[in-house]
C-alpha positions as CSV (number, residue, x, y, z in Angstrom):
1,X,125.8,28.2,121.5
2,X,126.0,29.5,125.0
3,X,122.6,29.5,126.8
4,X,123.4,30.7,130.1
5,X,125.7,33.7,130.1
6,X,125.8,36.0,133.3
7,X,124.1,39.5,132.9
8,X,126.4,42.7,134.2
9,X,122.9,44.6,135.6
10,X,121.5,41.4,137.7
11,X,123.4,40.3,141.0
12,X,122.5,36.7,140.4
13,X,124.8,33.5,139.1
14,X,122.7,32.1,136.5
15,X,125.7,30.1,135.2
16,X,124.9,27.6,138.8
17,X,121.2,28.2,139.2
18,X,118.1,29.7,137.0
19,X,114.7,30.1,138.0
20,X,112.3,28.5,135.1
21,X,109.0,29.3,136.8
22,X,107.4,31.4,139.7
23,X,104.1,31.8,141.2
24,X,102.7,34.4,142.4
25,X,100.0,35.0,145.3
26,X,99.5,39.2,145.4
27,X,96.8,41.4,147.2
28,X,96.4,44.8,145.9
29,X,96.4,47.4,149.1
30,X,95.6,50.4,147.3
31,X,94.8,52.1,151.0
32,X,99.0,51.0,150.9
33,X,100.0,51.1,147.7
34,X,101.1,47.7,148.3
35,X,101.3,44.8,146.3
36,X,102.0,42.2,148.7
37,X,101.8,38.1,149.3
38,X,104.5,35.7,148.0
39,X,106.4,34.5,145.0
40,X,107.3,31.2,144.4
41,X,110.4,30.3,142.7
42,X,111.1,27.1,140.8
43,X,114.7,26.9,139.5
44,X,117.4,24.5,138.0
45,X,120.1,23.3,139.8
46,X,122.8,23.3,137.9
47,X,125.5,23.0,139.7
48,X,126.7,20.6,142.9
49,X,127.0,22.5,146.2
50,X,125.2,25.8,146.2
51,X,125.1,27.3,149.7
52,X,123.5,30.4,148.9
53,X,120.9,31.3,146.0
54,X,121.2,35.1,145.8
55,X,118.5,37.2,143.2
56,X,117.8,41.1,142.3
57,X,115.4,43.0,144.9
58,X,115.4,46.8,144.7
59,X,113.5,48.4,148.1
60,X,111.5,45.3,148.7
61,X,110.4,44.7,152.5
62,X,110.9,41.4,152.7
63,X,109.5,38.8,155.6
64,X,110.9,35.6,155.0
65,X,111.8,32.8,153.0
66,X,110.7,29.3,152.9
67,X,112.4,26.3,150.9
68,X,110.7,23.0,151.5
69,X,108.3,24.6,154.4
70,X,111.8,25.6,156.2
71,X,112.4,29.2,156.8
72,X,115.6,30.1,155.6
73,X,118.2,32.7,156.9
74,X,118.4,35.7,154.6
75,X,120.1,38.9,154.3
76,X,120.9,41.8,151.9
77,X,124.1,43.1,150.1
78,X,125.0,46.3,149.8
79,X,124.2,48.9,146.6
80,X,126.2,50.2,144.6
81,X,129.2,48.2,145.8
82,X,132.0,47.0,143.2
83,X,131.4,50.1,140.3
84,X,128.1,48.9,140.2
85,X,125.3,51.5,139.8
86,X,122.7,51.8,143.0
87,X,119.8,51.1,140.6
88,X,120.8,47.7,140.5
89,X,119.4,47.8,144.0
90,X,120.9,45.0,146.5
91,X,121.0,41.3,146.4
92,X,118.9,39.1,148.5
93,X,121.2,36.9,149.5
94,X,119.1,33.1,150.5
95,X,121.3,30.8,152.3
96,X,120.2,27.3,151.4
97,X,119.8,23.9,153.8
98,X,122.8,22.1,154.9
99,X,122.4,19.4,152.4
100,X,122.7,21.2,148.9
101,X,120.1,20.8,146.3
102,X,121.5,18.3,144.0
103,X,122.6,19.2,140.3
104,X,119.4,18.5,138.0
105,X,116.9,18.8,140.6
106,X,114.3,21.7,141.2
107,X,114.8,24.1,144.2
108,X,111.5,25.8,145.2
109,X,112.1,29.0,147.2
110,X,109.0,30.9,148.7
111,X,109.2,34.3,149.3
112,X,107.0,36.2,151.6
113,X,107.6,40.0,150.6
114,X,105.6,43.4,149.8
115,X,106.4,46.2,148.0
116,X,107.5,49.8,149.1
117,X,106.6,53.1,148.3
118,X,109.5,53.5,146.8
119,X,109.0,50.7,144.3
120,X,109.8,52.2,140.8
121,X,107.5,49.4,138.9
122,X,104.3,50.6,140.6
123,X,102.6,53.9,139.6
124,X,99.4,54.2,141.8
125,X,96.9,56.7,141.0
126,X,94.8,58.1,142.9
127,X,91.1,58.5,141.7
128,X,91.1,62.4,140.9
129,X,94.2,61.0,138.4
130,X,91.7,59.1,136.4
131,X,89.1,59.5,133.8
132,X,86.5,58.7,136.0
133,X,86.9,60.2,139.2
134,X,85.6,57.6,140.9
135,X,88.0,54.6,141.7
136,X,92.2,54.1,141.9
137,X,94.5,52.8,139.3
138,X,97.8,50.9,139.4
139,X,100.3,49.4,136.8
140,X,103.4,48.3,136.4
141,X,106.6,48.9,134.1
142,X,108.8,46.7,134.4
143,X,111.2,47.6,131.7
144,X,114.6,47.4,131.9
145,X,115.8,46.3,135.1
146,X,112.2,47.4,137.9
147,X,110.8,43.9,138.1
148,X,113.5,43.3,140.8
149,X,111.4,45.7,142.7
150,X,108.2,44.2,142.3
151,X,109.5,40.5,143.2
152,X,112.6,38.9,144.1
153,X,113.8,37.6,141.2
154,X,116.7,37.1,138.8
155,X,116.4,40.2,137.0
156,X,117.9,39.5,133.3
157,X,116.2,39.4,130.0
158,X,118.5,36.0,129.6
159,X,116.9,34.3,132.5
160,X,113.0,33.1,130.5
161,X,110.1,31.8,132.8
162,X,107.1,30.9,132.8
163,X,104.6,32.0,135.7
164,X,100.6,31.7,137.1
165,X,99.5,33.8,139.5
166,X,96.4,34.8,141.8
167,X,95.6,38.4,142.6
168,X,93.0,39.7,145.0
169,X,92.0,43.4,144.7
170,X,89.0,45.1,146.3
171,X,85.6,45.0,144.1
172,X,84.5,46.4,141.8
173,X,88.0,47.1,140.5
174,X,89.6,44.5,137.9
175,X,93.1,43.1,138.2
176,X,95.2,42.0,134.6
177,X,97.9,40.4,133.8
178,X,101.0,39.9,131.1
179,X,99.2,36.2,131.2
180,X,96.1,34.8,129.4
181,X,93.3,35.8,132.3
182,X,91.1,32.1,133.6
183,X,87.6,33.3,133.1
184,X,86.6,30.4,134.9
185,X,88.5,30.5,138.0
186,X,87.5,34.5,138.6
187,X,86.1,34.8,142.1
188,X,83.8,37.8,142.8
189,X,82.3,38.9,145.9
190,X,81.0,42.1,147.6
191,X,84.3,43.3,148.7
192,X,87.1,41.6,146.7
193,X,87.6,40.3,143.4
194,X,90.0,37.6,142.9
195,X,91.9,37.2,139.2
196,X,94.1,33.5,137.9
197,X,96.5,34.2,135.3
198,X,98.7,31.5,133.4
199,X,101.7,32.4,131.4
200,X,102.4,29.0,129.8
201,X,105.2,30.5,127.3
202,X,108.7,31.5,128.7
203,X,109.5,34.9,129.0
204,X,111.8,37.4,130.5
205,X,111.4,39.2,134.2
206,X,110.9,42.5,132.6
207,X,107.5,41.4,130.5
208,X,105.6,40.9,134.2
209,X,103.3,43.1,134.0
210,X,100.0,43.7,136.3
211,X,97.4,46.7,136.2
212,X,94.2,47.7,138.7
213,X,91.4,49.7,138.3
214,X,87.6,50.7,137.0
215,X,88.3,48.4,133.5
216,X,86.0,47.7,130.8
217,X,86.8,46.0,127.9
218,X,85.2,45.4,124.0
219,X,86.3,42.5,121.5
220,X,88.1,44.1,118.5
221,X,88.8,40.6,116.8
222,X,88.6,36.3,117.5
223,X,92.1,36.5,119.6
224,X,91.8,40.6,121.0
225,X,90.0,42.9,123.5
226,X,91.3,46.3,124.4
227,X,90.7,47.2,127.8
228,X,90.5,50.9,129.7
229,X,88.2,53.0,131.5
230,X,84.8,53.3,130.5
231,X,85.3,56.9,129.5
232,X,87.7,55.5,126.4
233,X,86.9,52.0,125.5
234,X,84.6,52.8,122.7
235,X,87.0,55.0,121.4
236,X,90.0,52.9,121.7
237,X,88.0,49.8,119.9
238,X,87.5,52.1,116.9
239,X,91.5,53.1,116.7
240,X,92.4,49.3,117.1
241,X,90.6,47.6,114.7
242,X,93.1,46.7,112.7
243,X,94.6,44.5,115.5
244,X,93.9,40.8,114.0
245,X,95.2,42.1,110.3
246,X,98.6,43.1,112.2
247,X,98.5,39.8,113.7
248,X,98.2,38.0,110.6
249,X,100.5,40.2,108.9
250,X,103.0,39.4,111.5
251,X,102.5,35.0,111.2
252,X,102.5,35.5,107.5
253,X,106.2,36.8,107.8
254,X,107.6,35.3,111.0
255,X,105.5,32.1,112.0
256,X,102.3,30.8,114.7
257,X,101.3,33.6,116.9
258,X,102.1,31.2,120.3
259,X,101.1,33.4,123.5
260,X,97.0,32.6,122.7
261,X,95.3,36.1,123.6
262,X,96.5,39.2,122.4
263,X,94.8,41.9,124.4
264,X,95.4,45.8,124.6
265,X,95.0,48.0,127.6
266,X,95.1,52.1,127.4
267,X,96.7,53.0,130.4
268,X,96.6,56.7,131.9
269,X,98.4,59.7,130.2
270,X,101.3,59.0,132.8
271,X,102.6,56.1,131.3
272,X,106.0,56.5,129.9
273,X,106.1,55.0,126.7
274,X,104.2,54.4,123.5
275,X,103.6,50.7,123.9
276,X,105.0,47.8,126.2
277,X,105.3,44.5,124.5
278,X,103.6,42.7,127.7
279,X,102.4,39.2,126.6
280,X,98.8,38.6,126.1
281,X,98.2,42.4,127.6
282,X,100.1,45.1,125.7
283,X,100.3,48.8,127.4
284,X,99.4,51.7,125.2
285,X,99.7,55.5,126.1
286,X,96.3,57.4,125.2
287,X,98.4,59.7,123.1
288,X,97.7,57.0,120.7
289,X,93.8,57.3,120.3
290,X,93.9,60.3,117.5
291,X,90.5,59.2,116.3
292,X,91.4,58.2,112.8
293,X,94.1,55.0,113.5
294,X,96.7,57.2,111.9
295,X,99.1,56.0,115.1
296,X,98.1,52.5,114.7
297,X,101.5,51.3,113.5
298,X,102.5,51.4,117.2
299,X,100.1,48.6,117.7
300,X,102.2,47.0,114.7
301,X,105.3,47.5,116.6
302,X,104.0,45.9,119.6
303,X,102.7,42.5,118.2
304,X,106.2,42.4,116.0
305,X,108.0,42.2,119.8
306,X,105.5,38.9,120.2
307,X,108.4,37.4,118.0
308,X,111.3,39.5,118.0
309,X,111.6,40.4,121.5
310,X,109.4,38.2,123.5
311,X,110.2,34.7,121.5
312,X,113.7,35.6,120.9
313,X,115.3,37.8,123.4
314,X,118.4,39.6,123.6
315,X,120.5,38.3,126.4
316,X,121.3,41.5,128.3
317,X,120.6,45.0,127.8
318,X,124.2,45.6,125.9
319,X,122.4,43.9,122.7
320,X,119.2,45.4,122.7
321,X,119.3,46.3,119.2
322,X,118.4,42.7,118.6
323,X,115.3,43.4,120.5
324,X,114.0,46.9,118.9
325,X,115.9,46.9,115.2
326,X,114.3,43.8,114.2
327,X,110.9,45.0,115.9
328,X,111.2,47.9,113.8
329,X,112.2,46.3,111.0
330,X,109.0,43.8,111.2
331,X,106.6,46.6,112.3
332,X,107.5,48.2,108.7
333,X,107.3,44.8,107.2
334,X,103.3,44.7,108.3
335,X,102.7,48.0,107.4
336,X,103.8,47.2,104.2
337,X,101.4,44.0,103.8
338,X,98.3,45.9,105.4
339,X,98.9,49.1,103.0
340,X,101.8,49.2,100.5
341,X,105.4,49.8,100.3
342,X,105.8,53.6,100.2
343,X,103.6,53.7,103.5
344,X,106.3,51.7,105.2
345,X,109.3,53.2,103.4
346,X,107.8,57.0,104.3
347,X,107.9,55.8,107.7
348,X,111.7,54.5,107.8
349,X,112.0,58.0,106.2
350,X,110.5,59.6,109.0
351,X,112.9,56.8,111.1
352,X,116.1,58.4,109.7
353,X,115.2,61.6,109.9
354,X,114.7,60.7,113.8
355,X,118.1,58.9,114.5
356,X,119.6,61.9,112.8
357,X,118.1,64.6,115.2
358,X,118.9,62.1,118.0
359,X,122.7,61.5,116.7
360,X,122.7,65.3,116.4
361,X,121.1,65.3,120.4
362,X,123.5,62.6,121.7
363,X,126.8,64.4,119.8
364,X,127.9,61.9,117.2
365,X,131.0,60.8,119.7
366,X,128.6,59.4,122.4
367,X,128.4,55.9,123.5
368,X,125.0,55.3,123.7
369,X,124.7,56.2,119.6
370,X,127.1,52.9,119.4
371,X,124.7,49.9,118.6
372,X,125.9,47.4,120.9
373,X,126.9,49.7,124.3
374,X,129.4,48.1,126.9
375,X,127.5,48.4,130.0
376,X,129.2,46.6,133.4
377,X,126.5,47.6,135.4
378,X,128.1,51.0,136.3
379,X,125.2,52.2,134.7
380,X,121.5,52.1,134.8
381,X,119.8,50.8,131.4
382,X,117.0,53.3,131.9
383,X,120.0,55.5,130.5
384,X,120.9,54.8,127.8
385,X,117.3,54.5,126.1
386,X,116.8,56.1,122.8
387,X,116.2,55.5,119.2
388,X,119.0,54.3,118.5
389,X,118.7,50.5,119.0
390,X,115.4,50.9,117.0
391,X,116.5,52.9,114.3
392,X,120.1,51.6,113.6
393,X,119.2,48.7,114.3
394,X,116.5,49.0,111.4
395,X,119.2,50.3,109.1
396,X,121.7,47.7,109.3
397,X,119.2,45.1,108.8
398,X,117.4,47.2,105.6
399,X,121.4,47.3,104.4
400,X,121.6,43.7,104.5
401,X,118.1,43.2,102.7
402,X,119.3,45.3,100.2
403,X,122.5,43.4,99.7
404,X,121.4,39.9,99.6
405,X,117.4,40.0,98.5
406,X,114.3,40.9,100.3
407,X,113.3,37.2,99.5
408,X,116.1,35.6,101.1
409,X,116.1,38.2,103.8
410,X,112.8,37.0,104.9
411,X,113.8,34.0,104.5
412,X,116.5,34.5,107.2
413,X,113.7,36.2,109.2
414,X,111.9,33.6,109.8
415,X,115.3,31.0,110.5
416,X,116.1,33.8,113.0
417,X,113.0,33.1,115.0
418,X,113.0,29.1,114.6
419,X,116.4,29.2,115.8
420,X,116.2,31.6,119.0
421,X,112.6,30.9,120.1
422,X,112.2,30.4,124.0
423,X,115.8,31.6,124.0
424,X,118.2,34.7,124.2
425,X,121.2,35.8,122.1
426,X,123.8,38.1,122.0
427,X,125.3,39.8,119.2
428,X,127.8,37.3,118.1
429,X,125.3,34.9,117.7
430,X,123.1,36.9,115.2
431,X,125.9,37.2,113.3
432,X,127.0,33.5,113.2
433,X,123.6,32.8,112.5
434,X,123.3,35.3,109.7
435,X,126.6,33.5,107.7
436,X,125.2,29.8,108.8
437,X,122.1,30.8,106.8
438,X,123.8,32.4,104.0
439,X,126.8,29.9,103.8
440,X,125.3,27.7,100.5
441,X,126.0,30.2,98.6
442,X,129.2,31.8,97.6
443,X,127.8,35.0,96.2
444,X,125.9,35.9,99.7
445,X,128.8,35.1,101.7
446,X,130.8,37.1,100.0
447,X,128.5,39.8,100.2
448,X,128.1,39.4,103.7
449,X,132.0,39.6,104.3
450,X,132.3,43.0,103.2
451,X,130.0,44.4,105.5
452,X,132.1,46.8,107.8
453,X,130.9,44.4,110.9
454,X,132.9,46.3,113.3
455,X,131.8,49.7,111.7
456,X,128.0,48.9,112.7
457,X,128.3,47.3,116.0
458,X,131.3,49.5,117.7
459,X,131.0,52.9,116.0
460,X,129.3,55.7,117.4
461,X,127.3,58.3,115.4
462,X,125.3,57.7,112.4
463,X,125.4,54.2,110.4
464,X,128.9,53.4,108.1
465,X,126.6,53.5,105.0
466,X,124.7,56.8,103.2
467,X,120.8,57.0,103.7
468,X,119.3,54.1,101.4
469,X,117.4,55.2,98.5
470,X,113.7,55.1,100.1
471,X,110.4,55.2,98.3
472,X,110.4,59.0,98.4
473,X,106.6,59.5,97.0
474,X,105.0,60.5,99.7
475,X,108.1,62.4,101.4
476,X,108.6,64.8,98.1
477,X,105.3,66.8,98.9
478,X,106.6,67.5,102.2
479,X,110.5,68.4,101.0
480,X,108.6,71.2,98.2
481,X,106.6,72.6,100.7
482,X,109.4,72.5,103.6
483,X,111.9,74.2,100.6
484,X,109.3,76.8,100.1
485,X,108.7,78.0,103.6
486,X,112.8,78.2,103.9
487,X,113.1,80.2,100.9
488,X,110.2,82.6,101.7
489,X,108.5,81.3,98.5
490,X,105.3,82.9,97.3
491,X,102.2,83.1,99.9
492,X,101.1,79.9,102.0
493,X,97.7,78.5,102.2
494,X,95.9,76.4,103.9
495,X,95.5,74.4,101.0
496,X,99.0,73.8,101.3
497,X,98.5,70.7,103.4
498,X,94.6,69.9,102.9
499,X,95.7,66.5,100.6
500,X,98.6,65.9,103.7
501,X,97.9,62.9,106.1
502,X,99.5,62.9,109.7
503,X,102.3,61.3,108.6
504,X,103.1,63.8,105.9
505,X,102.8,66.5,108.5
506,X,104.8,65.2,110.9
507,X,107.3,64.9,107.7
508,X,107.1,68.3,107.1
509,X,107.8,69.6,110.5
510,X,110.6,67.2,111.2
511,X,112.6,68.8,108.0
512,X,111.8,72.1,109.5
513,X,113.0,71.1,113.3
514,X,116.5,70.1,111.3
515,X,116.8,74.1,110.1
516,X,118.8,75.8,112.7
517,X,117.0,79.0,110.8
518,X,113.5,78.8,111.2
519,X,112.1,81.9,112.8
520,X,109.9,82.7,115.2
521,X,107.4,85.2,112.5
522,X,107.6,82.2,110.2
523,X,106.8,80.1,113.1
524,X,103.3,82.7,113.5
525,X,102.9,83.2,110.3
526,X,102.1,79.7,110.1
527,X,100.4,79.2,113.0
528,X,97.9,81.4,111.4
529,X,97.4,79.8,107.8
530,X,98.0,76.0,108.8
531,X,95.4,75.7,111.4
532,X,95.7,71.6,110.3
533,X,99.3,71.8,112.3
534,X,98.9,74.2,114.9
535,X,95.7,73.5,116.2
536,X,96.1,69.5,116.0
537,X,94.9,67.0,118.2
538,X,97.2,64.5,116.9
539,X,100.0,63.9,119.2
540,X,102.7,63.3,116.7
541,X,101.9,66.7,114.8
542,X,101.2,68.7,118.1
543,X,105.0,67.3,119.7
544,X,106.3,68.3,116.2
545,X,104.4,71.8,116.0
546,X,105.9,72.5,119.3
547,X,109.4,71.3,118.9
548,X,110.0,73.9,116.1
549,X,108.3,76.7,118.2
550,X,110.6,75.9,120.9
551,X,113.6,75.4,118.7
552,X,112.8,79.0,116.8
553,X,112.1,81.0,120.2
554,X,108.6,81.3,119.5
555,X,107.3,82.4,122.9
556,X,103.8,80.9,122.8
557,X,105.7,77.8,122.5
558,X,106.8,77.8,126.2
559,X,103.1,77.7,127.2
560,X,102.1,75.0,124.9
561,X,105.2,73.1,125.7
562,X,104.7,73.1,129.4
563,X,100.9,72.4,128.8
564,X,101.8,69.0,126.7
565,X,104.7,67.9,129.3
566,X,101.2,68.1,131.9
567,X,98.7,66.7,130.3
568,X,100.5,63.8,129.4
569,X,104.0,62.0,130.6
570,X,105.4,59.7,127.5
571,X,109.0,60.1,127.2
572,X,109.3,60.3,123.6
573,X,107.6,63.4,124.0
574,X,108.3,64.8,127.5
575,X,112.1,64.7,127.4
576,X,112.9,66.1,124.2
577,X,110.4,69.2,125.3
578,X,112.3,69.8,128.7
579,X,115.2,69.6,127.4
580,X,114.6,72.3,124.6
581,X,112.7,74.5,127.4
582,X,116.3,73.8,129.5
583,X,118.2,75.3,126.3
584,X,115.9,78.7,126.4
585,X,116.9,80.9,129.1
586,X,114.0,82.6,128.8
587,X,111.7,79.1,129.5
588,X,114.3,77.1,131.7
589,X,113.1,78.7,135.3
590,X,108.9,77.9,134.3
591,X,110.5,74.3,133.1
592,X,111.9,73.7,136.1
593,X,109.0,75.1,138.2
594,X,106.2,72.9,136.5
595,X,108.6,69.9,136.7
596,X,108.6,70.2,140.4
597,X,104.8,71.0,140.2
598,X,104.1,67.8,138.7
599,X,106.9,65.5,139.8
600,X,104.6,63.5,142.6
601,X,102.0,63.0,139.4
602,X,104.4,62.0,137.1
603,X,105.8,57.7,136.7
604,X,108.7,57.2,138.3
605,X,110.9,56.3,135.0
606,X,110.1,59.4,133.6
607,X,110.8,61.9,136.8
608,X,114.2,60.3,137.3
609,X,115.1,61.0,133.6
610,X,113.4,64.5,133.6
611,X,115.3,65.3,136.4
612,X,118.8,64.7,134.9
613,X,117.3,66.1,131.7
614,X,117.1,69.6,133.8
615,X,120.0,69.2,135.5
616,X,118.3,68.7,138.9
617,X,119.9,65.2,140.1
């Protein structure tokens, strides 16, 4: 097995040297949207006669570097030198002393640093931004390749480390981490609050993870608290409930729960994605809290990535199938045990019917449909995010269960995770672990060796197999209803979808989107009768409701479109919106005009990727 494998999108050589743990010492200047202070690097030598140690930094102001209370010399590379893409940033480059750390030894590097305004981790608020009015609010995303511009560091998912850290921010405000939080070591006064966080498991860079602001939290189980604003806690403690059942679920399947808290935290409507795996501290997007926990299999999702993503890690962003198939595949997996099969087969339904309209998005020739990309680091990973990796992903491995057994395929599951945890893997390695597994029997390995291999890792477009033969039971409903409305079938009701749940709406409306022919009278027509759809709170439906307005050139679309894109900023819903408002002539110049409105408002990630959305950058 090769453990230490150089990463195309991080400047450093983590074949001679790799940092195992860091500590951090950070002040939140919120009058500077600062973090600033030092981290502390402790790394392996693993090779004789290193002159320079050189890690990922992307607009970090750094002040100097101490190694054994010597200040070092320092400098920075260049960006975007050598084909390499100028979000990698630039390399700190750390000369070391004359007498090089010998091979098997620690080298402790301290680095004195803040970041910049234009650090793309960071997203400060300002206190109109909030719920409450009344104080600021910062957090971080660090997801793929931004922790290099919140801390010098060695940027790769391959490189795992452990960290502790102390961070001062100005009372009342609370600071949390991707760490458990040492209740006993909290220092309060009048003017500053002090926080000490330990991360005793090893993880990647890009699972660092800090937020500030006016935070309450509530216990929702022995191991959980979710944590927001005041305006929201209540509220989000009823929709996550079901946290400890998920957890459960999730040790029943794939082993000990091993990170010790398991904490959520709403974030602001800004925040770009459903949920971030952060250790002890996941992020979830208020577009989450529909008041019944029918979007509570996100939550699932994101305590599946406490194994299958933050145990065992894929070793660069080229294989991050590894990291989101097997997620999805587990999140189903709970679902499943908490409620029953057709729940979690009606959702890989609904999964499908995404990769399809994303295939059909993408164009069925495009590289980033393929499931393992080639990346060189010509190109940012923020790029090339989709749902491919989770939904392909999901499909090859519900092909293989389907092949060999879902008994065994647990079984292989759960070897997966014994074998890879505290590690990373590529591709190859999955697979030689897959045959290892299966290699007693003769049946199974013969099974496995017809599997088009190549087919599923290499080729772009939809999987090399047809659409597996799902529990439909709770899809039909939707396909009769979605066949009646195309064939003009008799006169709808709002008893039509009284028995539907969210789910089955969203259903519903998905088969519609796929219908180049919808119109926009049908798209009235039913905005009058199904006041369930049209006038939903639920964001899933609402995304939906508006995708086929936009997609049939309903005008009153446009408004609602640009209201959503506002209010809230995740990208699951934000992009595909401007980019259907791009592809209406009639919408495109009001697109761009609230993009540009909102831009300064809106997380970093997500501005950049609007921006080329619209043609703009």
């Amino acid at each position: 097995m090769v453990e230490f494998e150089n990463d195309p999108c991080c400047f450093s050589d983590i074949t001679k040297i790799r940092t195992k743990s860091i500590h951090f010492d950070w002040t939140i200047d919120y009058s500077l949207k600062q973090v600033k202070g030092s981290a502390e690097l402790t790394c392996d030598v693993l090779e004789e006669g290193l002159c320079t140690f050189m890690l990922d930094t992307r607009e970090l102001d750094v002040q100097k570097v101490l190694i054994e209370g010597n200040e070092m010399k320092f400098s920075f590379g260049q960006a975007g030198q050598n084909g390499k893409s100028e979000a990698l940033g630039k390399p700190l480059i750390i000369v070391l002393p004359d007498v090089p750390p010998p091979k098997g030894e620690d080298l402790v590097v301290k680095i004195f640093y803040n970041t910049t305004e234009k650090c793309s981790a960071l997203q400060w608020l300002t206190k109109e931004q909030t719920a409450g009015g009344e104080h600021p609010y910062m957090f971080s995303q660090c997801q793929a390749i931004h922790a290099r511009s919140l801390f010098p560091c060695q940027d790769s998912p391959g490189v795992k480390i452990k960290y502790t850290a102390k961070v001062s921010v100005a009372a009342p405000l609370v600071a949390l981490m991707s760490a458990n939080l040492q209740h006993d070591k909290t220092e309060k006064t009048d003017s500053v609050n002090t926080f000490y966080f330990s991360q005793h498991v090893p993880m990647p860079s890009y699972l660092v993870a800090i937020a500030s602001g006016a935070l309450e939290s509530r216990e929702i189980g022995p191991r959980s608290r979710v944590w927001s604003e005041k305006e929201f806690v209540d509220k989000a403690a009823f929709e996550f409930s079901q946290t400890e059942d998920f957890i459960k679920a999730g040790e029943s399947l794939l082993g000990p729960y091993v990170w010790g808290q398991y904490d959520l935290l709403v974030l602001p409507p800004s925040f770009p994605y459903g949920g971030m795996e952060n250790p002890c501290l996941t992020f979830v997007t208020p577009t989450l809290l529909a008041g019944d926990k029918s979007l509570a299999n996100v939550v699932a999702h994101e305590i599946a990535h406490s194994w299958t993503g933050n145990l065992v890690t894929n070793v660069n962003w080229q294989h991050f199938w590894l990291n989101e198939g097997h997620t999805v595949f587990v999140e189903r997996k709970i679902v499943e045990k908490i409620y029953n099969r057709p729940t979690a087969e009606f959702q890989a339904i609904g999964g499908w019917t995404g990769l399809v309209e994303t295939v059909d998005t993408l164009g069925a020739e495009h590289e980033y449909t393929k499931l393992v990309i080639k990346n060189d680091g010509s190109v940012d990973p923020d790029d090339s995010f989709s749902r491919i990796p989770y939904e392909k992903g999901f499909s090859l491995l519900y092909h293989l269960q389907s092949l060999v057994g879902i008994p065994k395929f647990e079984g292989f599951l759960k070897a997966y995770i014994e074998a890879f945890s505290y590690k990373a893997l590529d591709t190859q390695q999955w697979k030689d672990l897959l045959f290892k597994h299966f290699s007693g029997s003769e049946e199974d390995t013969a099974i496995l060796n017809k599997v088009d291999w190549d087919a599923w890792f290499n080729n772009t477009g939809m999987p090399p197999v047809p659409k597996p033969q799902y529990d439909t039971s709770l899809q039909d409903v939707c396909t009769a209803l979605a066949k009646k409305w195309r064939a003009g079938d008799g006169a709808p009701s709002a008893d039509d979808i009284a028995s539907f749940n969210s789910g089955q709406l969203q259903e519903f409306l998905d088969q519609l989107v796929l219908d180049s022919s919808f119109s926009p009278e049908q798209v009235q027509q039913m905005s009058d009768v199904y006041k369930g759809i049209s006038e939903s709170h639920n964001s899933e439906v609402r995304f939906r409701w508006i995708h086929l307005g936009l997609k049939s050139r309903f005008k009153p679309a446009i408004d609602n479109a640009l209201a959503m894109v506002t209010e809230q900023g995740r990208m699951k819903f934000t992009r595909p919106l401007y980019r259907d408002l791009k592809n209406w002539d009639l919408a495109l110049p009001r697109a761009v005009e609230t993009f540009k409105k909102n831009r300064p408002s809106m997380h970093p990630t997500t501005a950049a990727l609007v921006a080329k959305d619209l043609g703009l950058q």
